[in-house]
mmCIF file as Biopython writes it, N, C-alpha, C and O atoms, coordinates in Angstrom:
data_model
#
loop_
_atom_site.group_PDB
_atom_site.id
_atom_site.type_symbol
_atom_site.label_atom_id
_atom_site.label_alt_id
_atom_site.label_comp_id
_atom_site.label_asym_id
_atom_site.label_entity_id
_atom_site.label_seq_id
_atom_site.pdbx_PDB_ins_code
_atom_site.Cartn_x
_atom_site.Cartn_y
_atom_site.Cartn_z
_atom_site.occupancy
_atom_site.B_iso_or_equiv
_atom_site.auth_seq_id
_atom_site.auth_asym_id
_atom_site.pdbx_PDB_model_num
ATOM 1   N N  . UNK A ? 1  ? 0.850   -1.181 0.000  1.0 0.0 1  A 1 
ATOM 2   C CA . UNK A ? 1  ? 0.000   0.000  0.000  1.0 0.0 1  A 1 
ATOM 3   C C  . UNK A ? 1  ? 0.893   1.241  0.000  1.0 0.0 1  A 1 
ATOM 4   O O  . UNK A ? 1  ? 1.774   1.421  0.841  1.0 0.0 1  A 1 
ATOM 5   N N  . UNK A ? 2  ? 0.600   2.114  -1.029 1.0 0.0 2  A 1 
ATOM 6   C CA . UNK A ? 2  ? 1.452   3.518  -0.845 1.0 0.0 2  A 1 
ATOM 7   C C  . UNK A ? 2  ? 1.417   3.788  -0.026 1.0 0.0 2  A 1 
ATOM 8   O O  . UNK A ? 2  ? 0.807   3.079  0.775  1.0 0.0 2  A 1 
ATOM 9   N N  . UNK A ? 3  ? 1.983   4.906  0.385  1.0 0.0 3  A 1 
ATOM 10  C CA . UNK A ? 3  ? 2.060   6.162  1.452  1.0 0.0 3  A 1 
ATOM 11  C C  . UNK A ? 3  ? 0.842   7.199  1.353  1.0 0.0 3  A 1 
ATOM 12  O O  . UNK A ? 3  ? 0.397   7.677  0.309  1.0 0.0 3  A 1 
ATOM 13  N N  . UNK A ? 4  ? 0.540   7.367  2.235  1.0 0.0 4  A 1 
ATOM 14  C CA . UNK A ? 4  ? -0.611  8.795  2.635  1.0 0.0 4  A 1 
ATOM 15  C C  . UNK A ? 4  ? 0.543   9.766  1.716  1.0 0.0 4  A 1 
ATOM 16  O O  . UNK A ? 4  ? 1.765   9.683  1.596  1.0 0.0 4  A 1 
ATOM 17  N N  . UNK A ? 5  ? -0.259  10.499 1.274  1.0 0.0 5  A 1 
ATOM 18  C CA . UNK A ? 5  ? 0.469   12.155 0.608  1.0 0.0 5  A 1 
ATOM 19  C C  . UNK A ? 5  ? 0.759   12.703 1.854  1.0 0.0 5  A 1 
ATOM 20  O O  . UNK A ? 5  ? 0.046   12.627 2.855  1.0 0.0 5  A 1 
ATOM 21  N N  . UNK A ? 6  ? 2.087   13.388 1.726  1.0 0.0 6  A 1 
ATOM 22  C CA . UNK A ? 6  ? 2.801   14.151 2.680  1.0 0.0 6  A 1 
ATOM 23  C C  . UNK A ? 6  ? 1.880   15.959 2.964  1.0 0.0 6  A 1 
ATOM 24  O O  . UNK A ? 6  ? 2.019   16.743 3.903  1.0 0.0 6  A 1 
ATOM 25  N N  . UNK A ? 7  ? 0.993   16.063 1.719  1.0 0.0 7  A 1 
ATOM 26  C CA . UNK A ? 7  ? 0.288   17.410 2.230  1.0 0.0 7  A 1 
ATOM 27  C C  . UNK A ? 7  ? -1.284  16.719 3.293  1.0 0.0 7  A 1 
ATOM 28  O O  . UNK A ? 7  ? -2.100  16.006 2.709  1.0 0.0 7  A 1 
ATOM 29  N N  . UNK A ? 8  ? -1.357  16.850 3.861  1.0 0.0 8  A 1 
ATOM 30  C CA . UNK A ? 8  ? -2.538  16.524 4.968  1.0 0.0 8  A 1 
ATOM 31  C C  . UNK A ? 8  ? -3.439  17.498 4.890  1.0 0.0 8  A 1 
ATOM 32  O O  . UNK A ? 8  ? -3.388  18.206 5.896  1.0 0.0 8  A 1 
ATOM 33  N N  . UNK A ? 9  ? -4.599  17.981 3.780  1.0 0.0 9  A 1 
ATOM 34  C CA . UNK A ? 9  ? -5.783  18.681 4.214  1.0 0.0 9  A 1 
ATOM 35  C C  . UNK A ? 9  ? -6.163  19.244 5.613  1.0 0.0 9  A 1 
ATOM 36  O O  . UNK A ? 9  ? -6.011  18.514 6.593  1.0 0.0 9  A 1 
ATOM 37  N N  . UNK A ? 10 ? -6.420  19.911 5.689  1.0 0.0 10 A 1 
ATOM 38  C CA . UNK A ? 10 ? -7.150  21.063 6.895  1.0 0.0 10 A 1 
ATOM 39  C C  . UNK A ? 10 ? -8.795  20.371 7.031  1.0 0.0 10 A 1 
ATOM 40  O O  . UNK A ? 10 ? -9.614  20.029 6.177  1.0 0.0 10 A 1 
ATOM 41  N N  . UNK A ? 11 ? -8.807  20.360 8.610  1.0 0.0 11 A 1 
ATOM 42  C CA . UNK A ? 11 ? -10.228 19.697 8.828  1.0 0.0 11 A 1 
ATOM 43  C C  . UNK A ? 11 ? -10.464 19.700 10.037 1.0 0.0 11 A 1 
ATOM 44  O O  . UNK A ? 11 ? -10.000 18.911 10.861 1.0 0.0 11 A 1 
ATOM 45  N N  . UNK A ? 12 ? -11.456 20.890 10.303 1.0 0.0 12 A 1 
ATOM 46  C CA . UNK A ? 12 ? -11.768 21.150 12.111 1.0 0.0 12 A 1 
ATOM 47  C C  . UNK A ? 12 ? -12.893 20.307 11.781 1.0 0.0 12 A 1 
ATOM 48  O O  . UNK A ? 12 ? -13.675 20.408 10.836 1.0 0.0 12 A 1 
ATOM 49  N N  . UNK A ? 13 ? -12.825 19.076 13.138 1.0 0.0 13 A 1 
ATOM 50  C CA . UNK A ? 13 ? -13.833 18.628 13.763 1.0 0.0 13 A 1 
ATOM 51  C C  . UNK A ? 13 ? -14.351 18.719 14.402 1.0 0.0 13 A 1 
ATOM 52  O O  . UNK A ? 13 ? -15.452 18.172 14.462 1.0 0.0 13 A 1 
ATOM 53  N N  . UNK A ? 14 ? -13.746 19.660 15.492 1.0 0.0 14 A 1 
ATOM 54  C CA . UNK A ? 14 ? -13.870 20.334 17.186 1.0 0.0 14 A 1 
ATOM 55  C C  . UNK A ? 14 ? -15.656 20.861 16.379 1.0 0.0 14 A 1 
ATOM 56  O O  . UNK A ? 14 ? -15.926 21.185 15.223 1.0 0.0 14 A 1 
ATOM 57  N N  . UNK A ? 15 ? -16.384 20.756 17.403 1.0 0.0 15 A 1 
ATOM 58  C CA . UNK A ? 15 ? -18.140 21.449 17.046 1.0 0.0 15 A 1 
ATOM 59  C C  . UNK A ? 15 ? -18.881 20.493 15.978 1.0 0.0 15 A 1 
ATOM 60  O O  . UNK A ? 15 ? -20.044 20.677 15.619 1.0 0.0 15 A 1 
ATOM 61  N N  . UNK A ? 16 ? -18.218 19.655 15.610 1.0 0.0 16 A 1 
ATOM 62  C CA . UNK A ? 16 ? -18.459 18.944 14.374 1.0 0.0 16 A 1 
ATOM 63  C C  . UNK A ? 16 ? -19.313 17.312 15.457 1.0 0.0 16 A 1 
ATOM 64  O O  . UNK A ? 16 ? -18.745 16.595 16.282 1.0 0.0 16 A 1 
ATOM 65  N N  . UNK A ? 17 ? -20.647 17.255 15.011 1.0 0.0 17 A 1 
ATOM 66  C CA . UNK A ? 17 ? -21.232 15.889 15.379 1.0 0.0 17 A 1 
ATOM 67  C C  . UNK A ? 17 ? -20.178 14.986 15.592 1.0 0.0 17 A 1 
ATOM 68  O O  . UNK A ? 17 ? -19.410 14.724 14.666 1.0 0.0 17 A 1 
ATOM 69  N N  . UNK A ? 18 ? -20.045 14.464 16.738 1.0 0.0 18 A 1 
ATOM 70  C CA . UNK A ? 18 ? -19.361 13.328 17.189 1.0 0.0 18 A 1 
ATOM 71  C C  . UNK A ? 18 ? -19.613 12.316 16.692 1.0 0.0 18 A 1 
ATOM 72  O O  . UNK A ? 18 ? -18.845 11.444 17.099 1.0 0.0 18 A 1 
ATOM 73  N N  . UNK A ? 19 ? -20.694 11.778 15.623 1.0 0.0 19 A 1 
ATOM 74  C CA . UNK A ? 19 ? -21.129 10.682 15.253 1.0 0.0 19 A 1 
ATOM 75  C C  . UNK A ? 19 ? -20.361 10.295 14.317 1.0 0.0 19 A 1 
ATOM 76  O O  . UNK A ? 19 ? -20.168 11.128 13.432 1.0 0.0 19 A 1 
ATOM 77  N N  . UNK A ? 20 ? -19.629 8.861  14.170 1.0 0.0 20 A 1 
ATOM 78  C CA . UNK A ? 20 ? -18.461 8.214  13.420 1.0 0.0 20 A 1 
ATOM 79  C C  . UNK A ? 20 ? -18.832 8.501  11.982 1.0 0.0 20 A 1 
ATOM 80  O O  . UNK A ? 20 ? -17.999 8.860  11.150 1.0 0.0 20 A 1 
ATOM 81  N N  . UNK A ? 21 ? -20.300 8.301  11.688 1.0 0.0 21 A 1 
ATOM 82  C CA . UNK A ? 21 ? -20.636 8.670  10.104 1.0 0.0 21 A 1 
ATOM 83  C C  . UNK A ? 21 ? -19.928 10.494 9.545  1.0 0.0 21 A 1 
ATOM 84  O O  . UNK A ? 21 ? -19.278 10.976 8.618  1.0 0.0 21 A 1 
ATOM 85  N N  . UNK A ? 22 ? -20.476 10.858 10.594 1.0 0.0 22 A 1 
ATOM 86  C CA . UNK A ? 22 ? -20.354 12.679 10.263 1.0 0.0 22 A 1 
ATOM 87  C C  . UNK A ? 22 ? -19.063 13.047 10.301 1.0 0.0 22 A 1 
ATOM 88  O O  . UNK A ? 22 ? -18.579 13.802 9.458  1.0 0.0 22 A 1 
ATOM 89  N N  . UNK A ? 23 ? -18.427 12.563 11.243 1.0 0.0 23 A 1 
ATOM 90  C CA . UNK A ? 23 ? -16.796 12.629 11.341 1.0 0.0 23 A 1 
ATOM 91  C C  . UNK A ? 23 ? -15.759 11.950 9.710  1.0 0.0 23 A 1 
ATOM 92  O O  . UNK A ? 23 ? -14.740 12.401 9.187  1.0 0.0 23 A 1 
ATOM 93  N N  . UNK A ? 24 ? -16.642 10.715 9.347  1.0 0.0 24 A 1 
ATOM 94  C CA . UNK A ? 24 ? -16.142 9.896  8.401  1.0 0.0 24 A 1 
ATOM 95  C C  . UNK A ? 24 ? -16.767 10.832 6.924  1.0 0.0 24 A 1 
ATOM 96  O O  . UNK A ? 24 ? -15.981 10.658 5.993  1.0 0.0 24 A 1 
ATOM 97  N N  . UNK A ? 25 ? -17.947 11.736 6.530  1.0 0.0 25 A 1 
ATOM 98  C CA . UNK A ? 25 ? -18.011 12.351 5.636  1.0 0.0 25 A 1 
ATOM 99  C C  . UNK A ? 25 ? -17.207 13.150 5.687  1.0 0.0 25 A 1 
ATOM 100 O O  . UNK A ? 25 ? -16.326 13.044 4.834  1.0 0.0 25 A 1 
ATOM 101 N N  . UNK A ? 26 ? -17.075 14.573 6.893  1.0 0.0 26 A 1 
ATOM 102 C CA . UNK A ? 26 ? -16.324 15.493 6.775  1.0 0.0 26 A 1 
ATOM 103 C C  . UNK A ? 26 ? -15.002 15.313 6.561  1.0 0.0 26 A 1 
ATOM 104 O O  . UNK A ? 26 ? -14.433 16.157 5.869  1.0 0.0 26 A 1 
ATOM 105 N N  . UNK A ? 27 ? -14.295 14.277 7.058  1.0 0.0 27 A 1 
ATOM 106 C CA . UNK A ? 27 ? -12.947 14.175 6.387  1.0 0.0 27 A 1 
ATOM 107 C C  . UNK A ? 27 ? -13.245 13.760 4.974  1.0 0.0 27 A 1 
ATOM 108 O O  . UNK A ? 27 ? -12.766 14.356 4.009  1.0 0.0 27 A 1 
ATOM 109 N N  . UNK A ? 28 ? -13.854 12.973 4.898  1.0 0.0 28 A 1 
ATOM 110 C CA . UNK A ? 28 ? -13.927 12.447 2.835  1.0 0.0 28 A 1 
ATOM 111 C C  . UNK A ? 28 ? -14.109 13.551 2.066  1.0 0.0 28 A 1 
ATOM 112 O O  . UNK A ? 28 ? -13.794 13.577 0.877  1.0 0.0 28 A 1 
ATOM 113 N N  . UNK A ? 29 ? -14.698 14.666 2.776  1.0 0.0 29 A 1 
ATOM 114 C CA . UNK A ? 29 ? -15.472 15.808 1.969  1.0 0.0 29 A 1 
ATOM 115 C C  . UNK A ? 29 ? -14.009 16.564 1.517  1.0 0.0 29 A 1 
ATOM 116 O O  . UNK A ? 29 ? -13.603 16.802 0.379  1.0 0.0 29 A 1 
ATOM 117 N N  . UNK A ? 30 ? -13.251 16.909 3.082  1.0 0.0 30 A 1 
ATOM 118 C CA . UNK A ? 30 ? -11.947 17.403 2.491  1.0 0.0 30 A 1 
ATOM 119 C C  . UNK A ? 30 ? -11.082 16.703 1.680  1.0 0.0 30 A 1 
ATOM 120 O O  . UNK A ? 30 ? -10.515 17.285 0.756  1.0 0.0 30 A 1 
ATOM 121 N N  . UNK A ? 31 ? -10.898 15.498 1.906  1.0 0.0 31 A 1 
ATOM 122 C CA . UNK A ? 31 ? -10.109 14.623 1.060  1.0 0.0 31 A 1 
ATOM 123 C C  . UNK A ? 31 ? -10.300 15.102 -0.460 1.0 0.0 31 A 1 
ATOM 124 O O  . UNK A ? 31 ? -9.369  15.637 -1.061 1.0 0.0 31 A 1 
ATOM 125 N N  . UNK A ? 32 ? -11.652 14.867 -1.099 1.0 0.0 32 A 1 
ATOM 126 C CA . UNK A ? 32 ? -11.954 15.229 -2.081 1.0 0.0 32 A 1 
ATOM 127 C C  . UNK A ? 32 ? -11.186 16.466 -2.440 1.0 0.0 32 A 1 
ATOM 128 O O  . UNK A ? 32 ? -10.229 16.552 -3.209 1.0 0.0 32 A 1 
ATOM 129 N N  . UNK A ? 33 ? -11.961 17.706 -1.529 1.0 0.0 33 A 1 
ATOM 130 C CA . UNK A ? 33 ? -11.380 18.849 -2.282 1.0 0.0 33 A 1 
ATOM 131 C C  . UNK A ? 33 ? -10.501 19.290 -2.262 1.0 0.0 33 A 1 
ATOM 132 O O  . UNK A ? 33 ? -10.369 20.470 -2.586 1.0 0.0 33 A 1 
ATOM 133 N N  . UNK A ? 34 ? -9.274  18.350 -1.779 1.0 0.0 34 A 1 
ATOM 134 C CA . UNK A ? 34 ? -7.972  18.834 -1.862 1.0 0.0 34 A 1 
ATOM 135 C C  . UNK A ? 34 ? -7.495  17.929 -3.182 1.0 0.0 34 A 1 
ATOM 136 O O  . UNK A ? 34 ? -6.449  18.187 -3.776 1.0 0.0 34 A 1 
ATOM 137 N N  . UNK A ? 35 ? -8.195  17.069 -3.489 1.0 0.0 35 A 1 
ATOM 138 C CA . UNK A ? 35 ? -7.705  16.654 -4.892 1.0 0.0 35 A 1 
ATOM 139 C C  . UNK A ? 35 ? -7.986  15.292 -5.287 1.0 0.0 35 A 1 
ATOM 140 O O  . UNK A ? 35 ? -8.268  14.806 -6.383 1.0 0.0 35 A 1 
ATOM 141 N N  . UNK A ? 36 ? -7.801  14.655 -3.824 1.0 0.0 36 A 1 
ATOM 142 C CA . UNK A ? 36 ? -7.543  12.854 -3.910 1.0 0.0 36 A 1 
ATOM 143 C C  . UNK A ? 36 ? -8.012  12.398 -4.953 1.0 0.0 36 A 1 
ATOM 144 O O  . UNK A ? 36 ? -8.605  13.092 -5.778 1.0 0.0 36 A 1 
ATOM 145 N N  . UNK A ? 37 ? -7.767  10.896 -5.084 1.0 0.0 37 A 1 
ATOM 146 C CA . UNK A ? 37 ? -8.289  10.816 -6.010 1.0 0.0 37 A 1 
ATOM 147 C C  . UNK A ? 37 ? -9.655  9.657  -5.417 1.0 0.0 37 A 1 
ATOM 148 O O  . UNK A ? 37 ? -9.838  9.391  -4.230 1.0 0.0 37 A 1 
ATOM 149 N N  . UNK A ? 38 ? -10.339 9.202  -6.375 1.0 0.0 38 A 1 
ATOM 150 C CA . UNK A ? 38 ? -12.008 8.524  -6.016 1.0 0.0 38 A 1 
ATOM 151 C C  . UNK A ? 38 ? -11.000 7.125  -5.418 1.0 0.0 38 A 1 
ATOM 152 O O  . UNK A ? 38 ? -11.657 6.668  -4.483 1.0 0.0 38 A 1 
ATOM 153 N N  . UNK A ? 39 ? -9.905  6.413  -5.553 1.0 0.0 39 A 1 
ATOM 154 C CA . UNK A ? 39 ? -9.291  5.189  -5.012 1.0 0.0 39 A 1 
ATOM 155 C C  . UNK A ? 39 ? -8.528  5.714  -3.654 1.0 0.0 39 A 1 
ATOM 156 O O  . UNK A ? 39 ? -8.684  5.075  -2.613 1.0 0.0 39 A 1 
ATOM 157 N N  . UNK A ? 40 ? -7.659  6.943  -3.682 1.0 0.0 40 A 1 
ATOM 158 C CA . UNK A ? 40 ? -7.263  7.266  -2.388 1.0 0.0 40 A 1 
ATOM 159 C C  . UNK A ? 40 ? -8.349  7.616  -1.398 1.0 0.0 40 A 1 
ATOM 160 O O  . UNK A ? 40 ? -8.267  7.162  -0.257 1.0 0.0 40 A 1 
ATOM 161 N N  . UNK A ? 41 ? -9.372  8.396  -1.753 1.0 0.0 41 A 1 
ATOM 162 C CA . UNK A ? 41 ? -10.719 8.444  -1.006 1.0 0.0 41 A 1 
ATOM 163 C C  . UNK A ? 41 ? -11.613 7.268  -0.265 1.0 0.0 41 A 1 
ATOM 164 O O  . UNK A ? 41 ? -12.187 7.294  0.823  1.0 0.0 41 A 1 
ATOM 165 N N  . UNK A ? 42 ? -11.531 6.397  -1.097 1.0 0.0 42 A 1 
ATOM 166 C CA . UNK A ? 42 ? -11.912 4.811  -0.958 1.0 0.0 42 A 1 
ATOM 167 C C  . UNK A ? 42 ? -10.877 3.824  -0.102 1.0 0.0 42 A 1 
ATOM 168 O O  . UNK A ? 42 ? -11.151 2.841  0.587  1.0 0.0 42 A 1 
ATOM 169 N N  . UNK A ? 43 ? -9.742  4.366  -0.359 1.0 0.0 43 A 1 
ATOM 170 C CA . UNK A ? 43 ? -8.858  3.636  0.650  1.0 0.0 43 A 1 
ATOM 171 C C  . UNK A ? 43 ? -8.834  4.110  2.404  1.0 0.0 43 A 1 
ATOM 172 O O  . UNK A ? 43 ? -8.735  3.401  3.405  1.0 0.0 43 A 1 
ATOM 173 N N  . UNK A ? 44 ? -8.951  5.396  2.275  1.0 0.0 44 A 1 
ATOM 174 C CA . UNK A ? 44 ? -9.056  5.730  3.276  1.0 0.0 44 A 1 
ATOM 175 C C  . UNK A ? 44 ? -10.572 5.181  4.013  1.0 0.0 44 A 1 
ATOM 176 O O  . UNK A ? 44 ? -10.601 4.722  5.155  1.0 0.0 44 A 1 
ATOM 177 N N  . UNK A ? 45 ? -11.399 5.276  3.419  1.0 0.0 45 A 1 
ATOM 178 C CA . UNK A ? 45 ? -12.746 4.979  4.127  1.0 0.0 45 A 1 
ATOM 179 C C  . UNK A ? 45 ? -12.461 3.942  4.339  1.0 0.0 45 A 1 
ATOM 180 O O  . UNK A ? 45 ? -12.613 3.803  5.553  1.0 0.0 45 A 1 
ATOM 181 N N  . UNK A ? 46 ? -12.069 2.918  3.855  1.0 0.0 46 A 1 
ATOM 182 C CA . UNK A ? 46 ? -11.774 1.355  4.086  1.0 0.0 46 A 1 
ATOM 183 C C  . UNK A ? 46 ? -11.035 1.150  5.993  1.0 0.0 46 A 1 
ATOM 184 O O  . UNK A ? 46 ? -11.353 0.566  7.029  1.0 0.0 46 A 1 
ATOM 185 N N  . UNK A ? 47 ? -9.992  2.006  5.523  1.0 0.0 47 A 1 
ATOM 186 C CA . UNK A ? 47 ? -9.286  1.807  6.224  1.0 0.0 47 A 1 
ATOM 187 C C  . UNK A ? 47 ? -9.856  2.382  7.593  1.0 0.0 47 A 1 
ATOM 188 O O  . UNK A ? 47 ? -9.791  1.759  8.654  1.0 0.0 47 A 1 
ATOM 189 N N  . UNK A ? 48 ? -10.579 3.991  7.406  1.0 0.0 48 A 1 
ATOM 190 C CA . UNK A ? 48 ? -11.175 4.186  8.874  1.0 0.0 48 A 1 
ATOM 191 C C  . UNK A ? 48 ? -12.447 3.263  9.406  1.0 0.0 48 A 1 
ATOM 192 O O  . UNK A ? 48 ? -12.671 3.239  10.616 1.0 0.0 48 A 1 
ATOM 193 N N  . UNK A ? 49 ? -13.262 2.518  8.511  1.0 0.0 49 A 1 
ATOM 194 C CA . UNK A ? 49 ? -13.900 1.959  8.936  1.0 0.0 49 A 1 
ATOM 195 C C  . UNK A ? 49 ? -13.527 0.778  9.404  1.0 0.0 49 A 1 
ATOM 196 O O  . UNK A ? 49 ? -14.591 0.184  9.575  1.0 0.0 49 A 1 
ATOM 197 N N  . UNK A ? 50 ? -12.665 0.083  9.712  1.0 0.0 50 A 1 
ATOM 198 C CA . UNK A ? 50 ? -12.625 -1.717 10.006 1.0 0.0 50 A 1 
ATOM 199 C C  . UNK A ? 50 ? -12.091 -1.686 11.469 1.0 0.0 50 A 1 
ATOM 200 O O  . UNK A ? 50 ? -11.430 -2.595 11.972 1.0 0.0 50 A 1 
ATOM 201 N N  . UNK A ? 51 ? -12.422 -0.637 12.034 1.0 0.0 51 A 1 
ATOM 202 C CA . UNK A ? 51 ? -12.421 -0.938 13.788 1.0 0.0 51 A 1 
ATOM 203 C C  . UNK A ? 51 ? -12.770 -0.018 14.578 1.0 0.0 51 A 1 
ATOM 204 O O  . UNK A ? 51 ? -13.816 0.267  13.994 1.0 0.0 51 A 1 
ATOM 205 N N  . UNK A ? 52 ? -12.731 0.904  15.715 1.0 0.0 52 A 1 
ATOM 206 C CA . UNK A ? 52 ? -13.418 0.863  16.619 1.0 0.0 52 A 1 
ATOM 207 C C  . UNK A ? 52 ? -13.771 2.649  16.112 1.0 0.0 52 A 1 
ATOM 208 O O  . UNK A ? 52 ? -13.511 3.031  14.971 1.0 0.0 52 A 1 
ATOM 209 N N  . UNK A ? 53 ? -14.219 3.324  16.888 1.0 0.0 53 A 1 
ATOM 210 C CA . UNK A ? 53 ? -14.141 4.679  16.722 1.0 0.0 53 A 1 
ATOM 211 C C  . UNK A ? 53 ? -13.117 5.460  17.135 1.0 0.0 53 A 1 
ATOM 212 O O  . UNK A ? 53 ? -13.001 6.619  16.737 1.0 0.0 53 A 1 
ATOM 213 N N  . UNK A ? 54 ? -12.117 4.788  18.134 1.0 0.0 54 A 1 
ATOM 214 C CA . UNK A ? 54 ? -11.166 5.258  18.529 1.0 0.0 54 A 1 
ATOM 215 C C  . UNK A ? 54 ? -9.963  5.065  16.910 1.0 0.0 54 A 1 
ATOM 216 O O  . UNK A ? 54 ? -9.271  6.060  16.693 1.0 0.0 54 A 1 
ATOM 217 N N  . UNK A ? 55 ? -9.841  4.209  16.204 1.0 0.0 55 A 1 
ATOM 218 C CA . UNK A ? 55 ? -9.227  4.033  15.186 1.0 0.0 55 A 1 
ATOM 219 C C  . UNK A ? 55 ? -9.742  4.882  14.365 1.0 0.0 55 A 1 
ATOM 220 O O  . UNK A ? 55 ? -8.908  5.676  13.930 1.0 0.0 55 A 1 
ATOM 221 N N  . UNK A ? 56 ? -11.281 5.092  13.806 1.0 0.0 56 A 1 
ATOM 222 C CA . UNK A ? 56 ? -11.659 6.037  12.987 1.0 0.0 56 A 1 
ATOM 223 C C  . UNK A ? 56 ? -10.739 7.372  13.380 1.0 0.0 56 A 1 
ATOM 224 O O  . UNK A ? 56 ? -10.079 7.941  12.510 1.0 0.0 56 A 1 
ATOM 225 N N  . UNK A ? 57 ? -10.751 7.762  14.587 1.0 0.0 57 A 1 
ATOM 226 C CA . UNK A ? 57 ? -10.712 8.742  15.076 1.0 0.0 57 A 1 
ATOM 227 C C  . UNK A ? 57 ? -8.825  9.248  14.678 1.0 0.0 57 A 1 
ATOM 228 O O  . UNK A ? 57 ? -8.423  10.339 14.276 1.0 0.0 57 A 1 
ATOM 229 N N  . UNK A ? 58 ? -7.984  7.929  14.999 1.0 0.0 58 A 1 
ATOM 230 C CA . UNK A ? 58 ? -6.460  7.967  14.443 1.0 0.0 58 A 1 
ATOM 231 C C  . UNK A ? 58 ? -6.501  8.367  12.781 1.0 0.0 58 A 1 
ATOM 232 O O  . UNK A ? 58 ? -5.837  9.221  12.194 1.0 0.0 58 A 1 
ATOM 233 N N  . UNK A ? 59 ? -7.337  7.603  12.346 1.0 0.0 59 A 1 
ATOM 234 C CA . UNK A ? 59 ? -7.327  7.807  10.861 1.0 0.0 59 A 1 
ATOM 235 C C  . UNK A ? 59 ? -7.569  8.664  10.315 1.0 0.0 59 A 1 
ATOM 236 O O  . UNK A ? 59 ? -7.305  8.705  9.113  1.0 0.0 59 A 1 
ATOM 237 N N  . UNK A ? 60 ? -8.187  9.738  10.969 1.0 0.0 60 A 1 
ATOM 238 C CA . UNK A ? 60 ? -8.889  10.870 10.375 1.0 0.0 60 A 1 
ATOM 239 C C  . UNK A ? 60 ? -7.229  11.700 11.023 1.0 0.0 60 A 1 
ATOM 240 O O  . UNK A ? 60 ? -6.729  12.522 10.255 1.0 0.0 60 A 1 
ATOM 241 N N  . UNK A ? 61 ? -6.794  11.541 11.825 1.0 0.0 61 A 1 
ATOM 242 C CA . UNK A ? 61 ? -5.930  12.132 12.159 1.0 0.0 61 A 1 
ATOM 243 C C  . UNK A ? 61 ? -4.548  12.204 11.530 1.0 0.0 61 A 1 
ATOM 244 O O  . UNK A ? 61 ? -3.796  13.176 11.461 1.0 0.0 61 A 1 
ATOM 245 N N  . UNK A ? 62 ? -4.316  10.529 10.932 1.0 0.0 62 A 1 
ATOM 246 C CA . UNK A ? 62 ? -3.090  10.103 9.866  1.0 0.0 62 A 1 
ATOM 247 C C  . UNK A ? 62 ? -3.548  10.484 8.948  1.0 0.0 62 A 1 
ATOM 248 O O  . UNK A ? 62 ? -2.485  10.841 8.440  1.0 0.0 62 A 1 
ATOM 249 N N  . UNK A ? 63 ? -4.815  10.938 7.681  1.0 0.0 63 A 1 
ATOM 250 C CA . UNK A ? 63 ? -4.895  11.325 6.601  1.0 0.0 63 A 1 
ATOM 251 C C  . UNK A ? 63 ? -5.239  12.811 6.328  1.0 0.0 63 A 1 
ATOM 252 O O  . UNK A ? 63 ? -5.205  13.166 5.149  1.0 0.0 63 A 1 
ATOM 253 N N  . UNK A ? 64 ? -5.565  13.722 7.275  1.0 0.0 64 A 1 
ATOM 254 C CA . UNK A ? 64 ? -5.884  15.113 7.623  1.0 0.0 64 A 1 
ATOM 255 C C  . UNK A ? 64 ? -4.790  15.693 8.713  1.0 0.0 64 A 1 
ATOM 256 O O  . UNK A ? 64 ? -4.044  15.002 9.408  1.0 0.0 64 A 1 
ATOM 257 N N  . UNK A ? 65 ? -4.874  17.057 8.693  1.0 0.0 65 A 1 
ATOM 258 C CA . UNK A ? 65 ? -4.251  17.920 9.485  1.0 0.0 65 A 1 
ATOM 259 C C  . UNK A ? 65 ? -5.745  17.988 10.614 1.0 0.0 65 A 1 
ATOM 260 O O  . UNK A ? 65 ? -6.679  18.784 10.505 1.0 0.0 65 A 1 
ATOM 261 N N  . UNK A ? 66 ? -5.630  17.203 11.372 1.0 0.0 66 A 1 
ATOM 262 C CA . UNK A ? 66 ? -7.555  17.502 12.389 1.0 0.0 66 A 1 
ATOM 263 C C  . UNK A ? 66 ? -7.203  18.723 13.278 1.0 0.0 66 A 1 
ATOM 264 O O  . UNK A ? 66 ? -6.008  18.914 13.501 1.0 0.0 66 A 1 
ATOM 265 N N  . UNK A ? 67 ? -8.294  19.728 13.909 1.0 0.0 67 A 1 
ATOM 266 C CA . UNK A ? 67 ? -8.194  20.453 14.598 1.0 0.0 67 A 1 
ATOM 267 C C  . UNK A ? 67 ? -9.679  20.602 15.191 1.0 0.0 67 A 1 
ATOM 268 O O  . UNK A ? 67 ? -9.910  21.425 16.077 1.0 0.0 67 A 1 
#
């Protein structure tokens, strides 16, 4: 599996629904508009989804700049 891109999108979650779905769009949303592509977008969802919310929660953190 490649590497995450070294630029990390901007993505305040702080005020943002705590719910794993809402957390898991708003990062995809930035993902998108920083460029990704529809397979890096897809990898990532893969990847934040296959365990707990505390992992979602790393993942959003390894593929975004979170704040």
């Amino acid at each position: 599996m490649p590497d995450i891109r070294t630029h990390r999108p901007k993505v305040k979650l702080v005020g943002t629904d705590g719910n794993a779905f809402a957390l898991l769009a708003k990062c995809s949303q930035v993902l998108r508009k920083a460029g990704y592509s529809h397979e890096e977008c897809e990898r990532f969802r893969k990847e934040a989804t296959e365990g707990d919310y505390n992992h979602l929660l790393r993942t959003c953190s390894r593929w975004c700049d979170v704040s």
